[in-house]
PDB file of N, CA, C and O in Angstrom:
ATOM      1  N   UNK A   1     -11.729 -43.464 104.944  1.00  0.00           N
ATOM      2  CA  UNK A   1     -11.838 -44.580 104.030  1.00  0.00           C
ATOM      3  C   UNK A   1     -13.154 -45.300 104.312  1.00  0.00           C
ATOM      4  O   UNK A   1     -13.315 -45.776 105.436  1.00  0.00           O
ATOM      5  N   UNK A   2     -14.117 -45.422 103.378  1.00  0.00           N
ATOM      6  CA  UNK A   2     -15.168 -46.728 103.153  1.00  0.00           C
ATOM      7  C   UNK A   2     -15.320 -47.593 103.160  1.00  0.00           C
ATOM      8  O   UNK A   2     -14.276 -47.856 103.757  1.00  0.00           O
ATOM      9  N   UNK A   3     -15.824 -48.666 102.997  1.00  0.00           N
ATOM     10  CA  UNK A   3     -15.498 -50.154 103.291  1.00  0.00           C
ATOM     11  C   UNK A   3     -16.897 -50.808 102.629  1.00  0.00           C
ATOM     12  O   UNK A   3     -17.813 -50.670 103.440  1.00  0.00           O
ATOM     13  N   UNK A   4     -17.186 -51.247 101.824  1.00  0.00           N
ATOM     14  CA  UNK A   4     -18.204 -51.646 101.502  1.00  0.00           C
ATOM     15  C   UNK A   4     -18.008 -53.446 101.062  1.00  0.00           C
ATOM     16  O   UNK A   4     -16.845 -53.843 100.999  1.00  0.00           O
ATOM     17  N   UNK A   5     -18.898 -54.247 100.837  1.00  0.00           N
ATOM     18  CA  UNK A   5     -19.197 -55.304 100.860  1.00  0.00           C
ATOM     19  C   UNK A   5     -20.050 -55.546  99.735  1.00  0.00           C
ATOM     20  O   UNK A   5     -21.250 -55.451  99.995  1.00  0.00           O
ATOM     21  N   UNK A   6     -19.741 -55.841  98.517  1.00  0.00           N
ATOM     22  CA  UNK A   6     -20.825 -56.310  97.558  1.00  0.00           C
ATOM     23  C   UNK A   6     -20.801 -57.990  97.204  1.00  0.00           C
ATOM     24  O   UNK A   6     -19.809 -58.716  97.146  1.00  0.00           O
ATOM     25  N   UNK A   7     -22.132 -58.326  97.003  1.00  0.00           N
ATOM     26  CA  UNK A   7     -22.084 -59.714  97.028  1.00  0.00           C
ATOM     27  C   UNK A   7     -22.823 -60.085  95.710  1.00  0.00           C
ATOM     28  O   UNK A   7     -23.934 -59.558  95.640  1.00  0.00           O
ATOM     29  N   UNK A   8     -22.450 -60.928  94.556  1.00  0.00           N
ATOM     30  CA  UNK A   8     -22.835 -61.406  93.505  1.00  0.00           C
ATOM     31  C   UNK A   8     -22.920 -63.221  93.643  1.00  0.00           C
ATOM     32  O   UNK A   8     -22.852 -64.074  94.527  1.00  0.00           O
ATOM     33  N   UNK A   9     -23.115 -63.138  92.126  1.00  0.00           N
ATOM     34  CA  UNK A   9     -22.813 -64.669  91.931  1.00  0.00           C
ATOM     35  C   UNK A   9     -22.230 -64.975  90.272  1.00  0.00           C
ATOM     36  O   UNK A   9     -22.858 -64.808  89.227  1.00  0.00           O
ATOM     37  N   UNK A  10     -20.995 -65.411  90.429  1.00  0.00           N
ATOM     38  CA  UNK A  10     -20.463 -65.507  89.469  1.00  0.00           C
ATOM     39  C   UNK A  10     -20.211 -67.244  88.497  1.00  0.00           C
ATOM     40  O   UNK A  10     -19.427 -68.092  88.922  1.00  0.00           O
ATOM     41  N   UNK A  11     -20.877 -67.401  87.471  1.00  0.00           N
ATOM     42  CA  UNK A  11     -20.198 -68.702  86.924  1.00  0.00           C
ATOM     43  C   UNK A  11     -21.241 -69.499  87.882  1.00  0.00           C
ATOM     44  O   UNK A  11     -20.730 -70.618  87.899  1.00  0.00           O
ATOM     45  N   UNK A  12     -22.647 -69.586  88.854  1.00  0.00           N
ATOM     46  CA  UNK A  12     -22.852 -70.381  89.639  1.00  0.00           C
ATOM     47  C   UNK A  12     -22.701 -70.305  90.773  1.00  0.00           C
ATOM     48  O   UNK A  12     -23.650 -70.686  91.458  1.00  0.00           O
ATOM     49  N   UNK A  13     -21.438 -69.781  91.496  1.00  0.00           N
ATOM     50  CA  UNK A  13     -20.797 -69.196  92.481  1.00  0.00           C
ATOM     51  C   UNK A  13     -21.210 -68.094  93.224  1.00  0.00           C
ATOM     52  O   UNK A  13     -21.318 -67.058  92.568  1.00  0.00           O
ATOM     53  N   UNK A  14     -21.513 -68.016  94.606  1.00  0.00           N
ATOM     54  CA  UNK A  14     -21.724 -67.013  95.203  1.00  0.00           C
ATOM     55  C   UNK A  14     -20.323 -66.059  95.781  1.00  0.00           C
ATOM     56  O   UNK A  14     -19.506 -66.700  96.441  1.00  0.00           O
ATOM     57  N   UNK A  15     -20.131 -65.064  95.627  1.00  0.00           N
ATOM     58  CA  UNK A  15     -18.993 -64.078  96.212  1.00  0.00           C
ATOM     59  C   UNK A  15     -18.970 -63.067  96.454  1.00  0.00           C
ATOM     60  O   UNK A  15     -19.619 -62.228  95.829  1.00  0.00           O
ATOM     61  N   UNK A  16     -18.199 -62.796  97.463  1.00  0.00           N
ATOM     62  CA  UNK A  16     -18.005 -61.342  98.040  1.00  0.00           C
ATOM     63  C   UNK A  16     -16.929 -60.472  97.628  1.00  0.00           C
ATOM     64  O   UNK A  16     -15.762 -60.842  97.505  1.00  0.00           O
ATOM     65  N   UNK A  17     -17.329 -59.381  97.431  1.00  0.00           N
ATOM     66  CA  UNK A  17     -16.040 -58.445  96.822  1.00  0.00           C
ATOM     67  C   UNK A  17     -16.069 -57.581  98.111  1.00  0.00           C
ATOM     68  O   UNK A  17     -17.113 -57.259  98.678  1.00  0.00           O
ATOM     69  N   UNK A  18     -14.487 -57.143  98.632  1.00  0.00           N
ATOM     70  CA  UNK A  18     -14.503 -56.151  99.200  1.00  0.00           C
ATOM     71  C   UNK A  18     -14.591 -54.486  98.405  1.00  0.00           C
ATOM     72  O   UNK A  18     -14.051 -54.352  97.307  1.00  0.00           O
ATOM     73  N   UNK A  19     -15.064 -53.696  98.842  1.00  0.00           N
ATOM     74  CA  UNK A  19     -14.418 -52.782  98.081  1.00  0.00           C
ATOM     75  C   UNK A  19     -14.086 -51.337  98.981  1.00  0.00           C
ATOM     76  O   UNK A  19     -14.959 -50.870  99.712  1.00  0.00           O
ATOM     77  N   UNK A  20     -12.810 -50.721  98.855  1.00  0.00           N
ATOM     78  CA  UNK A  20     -12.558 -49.961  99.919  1.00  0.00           C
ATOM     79  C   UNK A  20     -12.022 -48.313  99.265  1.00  0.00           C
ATOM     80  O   UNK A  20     -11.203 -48.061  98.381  1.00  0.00           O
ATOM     81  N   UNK A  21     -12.815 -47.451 100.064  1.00  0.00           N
ATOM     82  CA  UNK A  21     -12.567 -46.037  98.619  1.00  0.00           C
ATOM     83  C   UNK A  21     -11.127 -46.013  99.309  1.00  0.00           C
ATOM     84  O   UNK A  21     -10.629 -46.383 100.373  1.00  0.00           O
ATOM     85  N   UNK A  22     -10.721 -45.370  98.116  1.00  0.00           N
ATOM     86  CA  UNK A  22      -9.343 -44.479  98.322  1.00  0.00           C
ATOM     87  C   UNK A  22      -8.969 -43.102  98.995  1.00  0.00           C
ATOM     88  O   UNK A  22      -9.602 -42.233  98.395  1.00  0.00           O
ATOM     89  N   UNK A  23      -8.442 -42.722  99.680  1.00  0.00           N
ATOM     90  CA  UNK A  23      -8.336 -41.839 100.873  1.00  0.00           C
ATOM     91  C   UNK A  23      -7.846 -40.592  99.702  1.00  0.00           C
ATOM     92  O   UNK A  23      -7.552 -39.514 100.218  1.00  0.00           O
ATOM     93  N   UNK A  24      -7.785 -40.644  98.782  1.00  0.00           N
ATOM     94  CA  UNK A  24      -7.011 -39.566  98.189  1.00  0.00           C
ATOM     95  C   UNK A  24      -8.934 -39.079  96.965  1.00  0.00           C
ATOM     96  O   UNK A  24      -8.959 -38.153  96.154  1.00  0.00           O
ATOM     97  N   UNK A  25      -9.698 -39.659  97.146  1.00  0.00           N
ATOM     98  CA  UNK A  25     -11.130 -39.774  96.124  1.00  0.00           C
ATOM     99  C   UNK A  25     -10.364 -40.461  94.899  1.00  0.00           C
ATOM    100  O   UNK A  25     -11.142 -40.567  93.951  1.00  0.00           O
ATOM    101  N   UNK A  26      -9.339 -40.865  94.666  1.00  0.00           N
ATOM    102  CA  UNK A  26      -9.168 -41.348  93.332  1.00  0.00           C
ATOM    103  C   UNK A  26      -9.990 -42.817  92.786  1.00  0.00           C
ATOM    104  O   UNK A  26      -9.882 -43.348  91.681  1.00  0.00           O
ATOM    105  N   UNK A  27     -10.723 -43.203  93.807  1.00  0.00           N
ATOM    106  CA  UNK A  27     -11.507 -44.569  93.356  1.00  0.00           C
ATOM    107  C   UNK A  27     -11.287 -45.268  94.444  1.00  0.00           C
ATOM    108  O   UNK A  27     -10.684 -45.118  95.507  1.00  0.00           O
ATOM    109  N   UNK A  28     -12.277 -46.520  93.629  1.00  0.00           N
ATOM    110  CA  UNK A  28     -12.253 -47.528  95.115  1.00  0.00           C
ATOM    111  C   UNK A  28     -11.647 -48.685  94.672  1.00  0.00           C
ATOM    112  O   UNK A  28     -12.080 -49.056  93.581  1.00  0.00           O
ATOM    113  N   UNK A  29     -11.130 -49.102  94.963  1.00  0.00           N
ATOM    114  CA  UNK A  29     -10.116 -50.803  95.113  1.00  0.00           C
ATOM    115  C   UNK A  29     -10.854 -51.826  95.325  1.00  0.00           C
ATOM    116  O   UNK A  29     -11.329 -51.875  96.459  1.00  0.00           O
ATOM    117  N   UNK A  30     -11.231 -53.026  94.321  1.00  0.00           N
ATOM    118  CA  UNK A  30     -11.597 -54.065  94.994  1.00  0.00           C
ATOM    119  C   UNK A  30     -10.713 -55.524  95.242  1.00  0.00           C
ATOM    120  O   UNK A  30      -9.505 -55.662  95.051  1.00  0.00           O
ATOM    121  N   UNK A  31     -11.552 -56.427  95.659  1.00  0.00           N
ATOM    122  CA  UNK A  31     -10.605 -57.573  96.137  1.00  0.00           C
ATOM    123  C   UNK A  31     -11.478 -58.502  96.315  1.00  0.00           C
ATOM    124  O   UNK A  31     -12.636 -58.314  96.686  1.00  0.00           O
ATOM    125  N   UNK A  32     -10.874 -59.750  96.013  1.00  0.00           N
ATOM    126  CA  UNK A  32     -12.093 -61.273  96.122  1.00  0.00           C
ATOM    127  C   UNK A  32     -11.063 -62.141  97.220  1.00  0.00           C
ATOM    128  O   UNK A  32      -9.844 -62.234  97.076  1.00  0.00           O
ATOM    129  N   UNK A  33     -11.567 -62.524  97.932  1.00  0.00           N
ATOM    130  CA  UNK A  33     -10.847 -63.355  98.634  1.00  0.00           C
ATOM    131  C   UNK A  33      -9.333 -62.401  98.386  1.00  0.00           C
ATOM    132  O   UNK A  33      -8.302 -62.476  97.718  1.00  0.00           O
ATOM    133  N   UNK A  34     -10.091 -61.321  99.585  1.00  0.00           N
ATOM    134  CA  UNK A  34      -7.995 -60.949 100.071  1.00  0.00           C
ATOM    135  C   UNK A  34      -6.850 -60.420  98.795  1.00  0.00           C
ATOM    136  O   UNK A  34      -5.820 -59.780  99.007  1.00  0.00           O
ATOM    137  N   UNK A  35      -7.382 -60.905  97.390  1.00  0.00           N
ATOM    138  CA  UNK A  35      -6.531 -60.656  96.602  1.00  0.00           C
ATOM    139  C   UNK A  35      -7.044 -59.138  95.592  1.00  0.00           C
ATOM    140  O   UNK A  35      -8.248 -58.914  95.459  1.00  0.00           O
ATOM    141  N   UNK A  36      -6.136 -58.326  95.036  1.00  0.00           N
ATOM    142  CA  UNK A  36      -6.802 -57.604  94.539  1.00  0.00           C
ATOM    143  C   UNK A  36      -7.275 -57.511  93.097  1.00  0.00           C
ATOM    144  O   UNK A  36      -6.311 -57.517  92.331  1.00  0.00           O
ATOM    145  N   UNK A  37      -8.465 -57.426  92.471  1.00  0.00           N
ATOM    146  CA  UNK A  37      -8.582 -57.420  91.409  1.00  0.00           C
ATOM    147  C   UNK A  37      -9.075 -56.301  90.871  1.00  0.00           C
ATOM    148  O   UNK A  37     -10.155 -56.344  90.283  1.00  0.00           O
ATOM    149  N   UNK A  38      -8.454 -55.280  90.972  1.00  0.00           N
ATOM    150  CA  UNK A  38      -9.174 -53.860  90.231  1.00  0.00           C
ATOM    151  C   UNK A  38      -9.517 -52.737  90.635  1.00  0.00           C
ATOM    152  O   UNK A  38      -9.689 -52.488  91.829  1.00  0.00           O
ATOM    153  N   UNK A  39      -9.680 -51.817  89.602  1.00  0.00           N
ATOM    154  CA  UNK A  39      -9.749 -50.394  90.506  1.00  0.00           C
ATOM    155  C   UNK A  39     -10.881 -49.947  89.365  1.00  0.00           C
ATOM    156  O   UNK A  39     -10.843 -49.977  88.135  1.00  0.00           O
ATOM    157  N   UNK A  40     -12.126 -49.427  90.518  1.00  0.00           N
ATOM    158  CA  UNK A  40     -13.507 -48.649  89.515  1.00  0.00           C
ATOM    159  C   UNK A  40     -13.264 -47.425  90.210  1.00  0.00           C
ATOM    160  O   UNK A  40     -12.772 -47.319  91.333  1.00  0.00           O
ATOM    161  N   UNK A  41     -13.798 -46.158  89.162  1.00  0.00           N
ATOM    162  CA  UNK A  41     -13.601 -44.972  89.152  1.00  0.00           C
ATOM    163  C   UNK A  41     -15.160 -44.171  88.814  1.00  0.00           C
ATOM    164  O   UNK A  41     -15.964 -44.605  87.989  1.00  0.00           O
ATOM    165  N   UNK A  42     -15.315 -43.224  89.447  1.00  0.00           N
ATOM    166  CA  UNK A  42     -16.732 -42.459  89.351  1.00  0.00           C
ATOM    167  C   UNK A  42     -16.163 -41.464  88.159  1.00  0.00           C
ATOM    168  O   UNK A  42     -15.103 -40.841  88.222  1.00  0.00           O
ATOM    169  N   UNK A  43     -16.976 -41.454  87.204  1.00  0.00           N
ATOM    170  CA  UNK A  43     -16.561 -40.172  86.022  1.00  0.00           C
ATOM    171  C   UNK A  43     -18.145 -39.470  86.060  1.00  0.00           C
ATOM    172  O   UNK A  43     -19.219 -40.048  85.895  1.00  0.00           O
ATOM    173  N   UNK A  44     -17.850 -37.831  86.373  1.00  0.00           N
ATOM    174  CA  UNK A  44     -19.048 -37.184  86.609  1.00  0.00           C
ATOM    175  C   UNK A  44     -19.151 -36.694  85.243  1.00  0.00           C
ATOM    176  O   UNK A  44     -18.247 -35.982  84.806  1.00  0.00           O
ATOM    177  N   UNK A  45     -20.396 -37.070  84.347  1.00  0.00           N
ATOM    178  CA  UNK A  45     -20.556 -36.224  83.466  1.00  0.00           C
ATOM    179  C   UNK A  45     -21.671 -35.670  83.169  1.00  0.00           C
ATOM    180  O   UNK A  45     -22.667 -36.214  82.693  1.00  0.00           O
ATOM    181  N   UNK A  46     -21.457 -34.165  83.553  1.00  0.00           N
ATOM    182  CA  UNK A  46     -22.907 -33.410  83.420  1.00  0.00           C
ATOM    183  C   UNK A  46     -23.123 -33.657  84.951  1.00  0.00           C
ATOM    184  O   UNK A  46     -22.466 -33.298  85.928  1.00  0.00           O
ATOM    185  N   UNK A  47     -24.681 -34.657  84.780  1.00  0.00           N
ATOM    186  CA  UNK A  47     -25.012 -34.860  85.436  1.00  0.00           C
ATOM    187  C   UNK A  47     -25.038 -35.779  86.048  1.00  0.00           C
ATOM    188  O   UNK A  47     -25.365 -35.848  87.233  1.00  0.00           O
ATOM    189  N   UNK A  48     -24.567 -36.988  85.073  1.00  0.00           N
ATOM    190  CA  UNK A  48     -24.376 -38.043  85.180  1.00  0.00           C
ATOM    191  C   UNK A  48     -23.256 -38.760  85.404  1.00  0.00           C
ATOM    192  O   UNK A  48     -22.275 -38.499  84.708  1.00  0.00           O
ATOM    193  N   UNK A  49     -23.164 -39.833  86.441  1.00  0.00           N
ATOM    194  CA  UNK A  49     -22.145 -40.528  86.934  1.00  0.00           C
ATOM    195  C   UNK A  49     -21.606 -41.411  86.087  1.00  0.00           C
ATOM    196  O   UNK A  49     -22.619 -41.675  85.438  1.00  0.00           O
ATOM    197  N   UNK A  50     -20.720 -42.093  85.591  1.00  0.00           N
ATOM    198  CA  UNK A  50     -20.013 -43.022  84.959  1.00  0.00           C
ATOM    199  C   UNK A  50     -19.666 -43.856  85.404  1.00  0.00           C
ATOM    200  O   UNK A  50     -20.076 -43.903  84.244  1.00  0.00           O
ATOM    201  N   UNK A  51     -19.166 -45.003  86.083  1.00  0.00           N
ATOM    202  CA  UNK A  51     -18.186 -45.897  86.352  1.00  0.00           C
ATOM    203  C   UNK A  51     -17.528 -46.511  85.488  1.00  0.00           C
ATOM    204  O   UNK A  51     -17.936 -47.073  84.472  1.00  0.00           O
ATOM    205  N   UNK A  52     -16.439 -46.404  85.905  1.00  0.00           N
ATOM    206  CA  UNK A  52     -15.207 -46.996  84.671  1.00  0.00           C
ATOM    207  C   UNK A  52     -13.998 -47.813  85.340  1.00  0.00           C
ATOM    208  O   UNK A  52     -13.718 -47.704  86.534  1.00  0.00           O
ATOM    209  N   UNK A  53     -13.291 -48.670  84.411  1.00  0.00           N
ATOM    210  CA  UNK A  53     -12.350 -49.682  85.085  1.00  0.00           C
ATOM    211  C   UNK A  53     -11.696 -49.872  83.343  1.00  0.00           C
ATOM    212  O   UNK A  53     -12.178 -49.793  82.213  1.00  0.00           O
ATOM    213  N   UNK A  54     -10.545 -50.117  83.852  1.00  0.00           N
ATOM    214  CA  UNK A  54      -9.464 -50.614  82.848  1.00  0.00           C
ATOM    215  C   UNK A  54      -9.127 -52.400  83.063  1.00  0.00           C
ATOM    216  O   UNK A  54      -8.175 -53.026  82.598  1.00  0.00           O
ATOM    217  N   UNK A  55     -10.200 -52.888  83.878  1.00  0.00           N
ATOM    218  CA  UNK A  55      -9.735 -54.213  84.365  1.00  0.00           C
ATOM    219  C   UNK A  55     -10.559 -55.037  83.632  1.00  0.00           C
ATOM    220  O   UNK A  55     -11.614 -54.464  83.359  1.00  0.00           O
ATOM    221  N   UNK A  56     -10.488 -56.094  83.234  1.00  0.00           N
ATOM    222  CA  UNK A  56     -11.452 -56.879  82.366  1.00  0.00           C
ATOM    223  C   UNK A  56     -11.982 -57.693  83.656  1.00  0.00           C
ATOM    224  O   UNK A  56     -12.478 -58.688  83.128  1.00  0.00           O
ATOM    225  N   UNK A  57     -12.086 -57.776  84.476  1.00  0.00           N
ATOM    226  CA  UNK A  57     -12.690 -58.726  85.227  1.00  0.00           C
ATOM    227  C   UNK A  57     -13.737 -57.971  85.816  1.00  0.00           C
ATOM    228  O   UNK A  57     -14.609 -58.564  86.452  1.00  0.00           O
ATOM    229  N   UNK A  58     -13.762 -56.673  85.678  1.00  0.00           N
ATOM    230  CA  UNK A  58     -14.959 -56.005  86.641  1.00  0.00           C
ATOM    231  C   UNK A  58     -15.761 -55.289  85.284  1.00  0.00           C
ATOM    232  O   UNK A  58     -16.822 -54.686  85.440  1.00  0.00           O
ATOM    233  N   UNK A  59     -15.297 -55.397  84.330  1.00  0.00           N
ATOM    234  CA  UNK A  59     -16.542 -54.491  83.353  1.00  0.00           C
ATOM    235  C   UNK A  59     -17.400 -55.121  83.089  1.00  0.00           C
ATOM    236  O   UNK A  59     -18.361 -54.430  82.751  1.00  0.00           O
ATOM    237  N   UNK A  60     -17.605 -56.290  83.056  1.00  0.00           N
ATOM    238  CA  UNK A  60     -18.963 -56.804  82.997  1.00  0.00           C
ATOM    239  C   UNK A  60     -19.897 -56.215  84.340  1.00  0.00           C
ATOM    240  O   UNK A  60     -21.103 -56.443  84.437  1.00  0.00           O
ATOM    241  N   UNK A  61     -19.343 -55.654  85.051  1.00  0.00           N
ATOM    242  CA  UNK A  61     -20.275 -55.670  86.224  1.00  0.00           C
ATOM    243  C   UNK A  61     -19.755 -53.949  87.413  1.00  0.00           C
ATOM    244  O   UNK A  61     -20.361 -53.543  88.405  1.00  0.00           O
ATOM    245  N   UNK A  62     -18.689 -53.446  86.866  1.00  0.00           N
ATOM    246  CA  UNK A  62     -18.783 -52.216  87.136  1.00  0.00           C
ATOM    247  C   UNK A  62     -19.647 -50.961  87.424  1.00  0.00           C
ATOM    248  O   UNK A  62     -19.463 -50.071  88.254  1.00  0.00           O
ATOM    249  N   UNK A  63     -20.955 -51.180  86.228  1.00  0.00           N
ATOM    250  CA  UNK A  63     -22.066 -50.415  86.887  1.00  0.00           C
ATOM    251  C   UNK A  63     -22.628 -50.641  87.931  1.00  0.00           C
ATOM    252  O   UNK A  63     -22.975 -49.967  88.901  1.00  0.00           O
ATOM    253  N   UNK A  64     -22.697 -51.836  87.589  1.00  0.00           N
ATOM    254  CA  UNK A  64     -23.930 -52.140  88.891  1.00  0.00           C
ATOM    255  C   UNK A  64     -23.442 -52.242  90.317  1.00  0.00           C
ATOM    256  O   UNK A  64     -24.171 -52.016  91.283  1.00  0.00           O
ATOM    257  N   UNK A  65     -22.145 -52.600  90.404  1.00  0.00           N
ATOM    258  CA  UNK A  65     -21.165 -51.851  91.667  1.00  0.00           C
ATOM    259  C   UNK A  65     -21.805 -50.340  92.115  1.00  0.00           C
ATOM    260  O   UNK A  65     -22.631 -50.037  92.975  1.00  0.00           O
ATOM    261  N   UNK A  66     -21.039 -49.539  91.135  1.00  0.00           N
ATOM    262  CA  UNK A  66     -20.731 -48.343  90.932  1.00  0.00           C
ATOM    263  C   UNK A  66     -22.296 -47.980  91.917  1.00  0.00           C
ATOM    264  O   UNK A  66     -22.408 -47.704  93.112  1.00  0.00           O
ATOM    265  N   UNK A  67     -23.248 -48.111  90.942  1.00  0.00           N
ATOM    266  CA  UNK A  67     -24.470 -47.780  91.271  1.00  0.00           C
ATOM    267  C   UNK A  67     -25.184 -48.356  92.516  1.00  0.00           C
ATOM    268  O   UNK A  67     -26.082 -47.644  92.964  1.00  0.00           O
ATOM    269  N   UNK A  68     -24.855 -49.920  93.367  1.00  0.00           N
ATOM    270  CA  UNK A  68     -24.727 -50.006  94.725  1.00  0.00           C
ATOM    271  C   UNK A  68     -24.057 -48.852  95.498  1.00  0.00           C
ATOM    272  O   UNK A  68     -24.788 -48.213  96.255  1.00  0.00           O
ATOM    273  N   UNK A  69     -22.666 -48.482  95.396  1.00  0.00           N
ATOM    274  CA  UNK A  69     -21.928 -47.920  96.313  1.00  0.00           C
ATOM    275  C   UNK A  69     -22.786 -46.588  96.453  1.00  0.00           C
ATOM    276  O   UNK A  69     -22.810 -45.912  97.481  1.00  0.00           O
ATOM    277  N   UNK A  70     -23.522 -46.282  95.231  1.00  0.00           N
ATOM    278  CA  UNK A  70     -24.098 -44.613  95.132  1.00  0.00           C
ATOM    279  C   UNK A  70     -25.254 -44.983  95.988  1.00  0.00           C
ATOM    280  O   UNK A  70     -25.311 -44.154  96.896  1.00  0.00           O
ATOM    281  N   UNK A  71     -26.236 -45.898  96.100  1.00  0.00           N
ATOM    282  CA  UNK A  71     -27.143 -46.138  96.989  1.00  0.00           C
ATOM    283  C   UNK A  71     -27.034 -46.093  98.419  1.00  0.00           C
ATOM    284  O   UNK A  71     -27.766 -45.488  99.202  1.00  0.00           O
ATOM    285  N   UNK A  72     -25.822 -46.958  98.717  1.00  0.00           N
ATOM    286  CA  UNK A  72     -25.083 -47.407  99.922  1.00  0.00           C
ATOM    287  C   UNK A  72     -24.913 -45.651 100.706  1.00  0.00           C
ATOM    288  O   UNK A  72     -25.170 -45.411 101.885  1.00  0.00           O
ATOM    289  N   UNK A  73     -24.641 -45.078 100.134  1.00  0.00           N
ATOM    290  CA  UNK A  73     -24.176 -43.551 100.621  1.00  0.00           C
ATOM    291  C   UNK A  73     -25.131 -42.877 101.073  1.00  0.00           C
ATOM    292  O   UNK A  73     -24.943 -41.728 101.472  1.00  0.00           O
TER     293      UNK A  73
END
């Protein structure tokens, strides 16, 4: 399992998201303060990576996750 740390600023607000992959590759889990808010997913297509979420609180900002964690590696 991974463990990564992304830090934004939301509304004014500075915050930390945890985000921790899933032991099975099915995606990574995140969480704001301890609580969980969502699950982003890598979709390979072609060649190209996707990130995707069914959560409205992370699609505004799912890529640019997505595309940290791919750096981070």
């Amino acid at each position: 399992m991974e463990q990564y740390i992304y830090e934004d600023e939301y509304r004014g607000q500075k915050r930390k998201l945890l985000i921790l992959s899933g032991e099975d590759g099915s995606g990574y889990r995140v969480f704001l303060q301890a609580k969980f808010i969502g699950l982003i997913c890598p979709e390979v297509n072609k060649d190209i990576v996707i990130w995707r979420t069914d959560y409205d609180i992370l699609k505004p900002i799912v890529r640019k996750i997505g595309e940290w964690i791919e750096k981070s590696n």
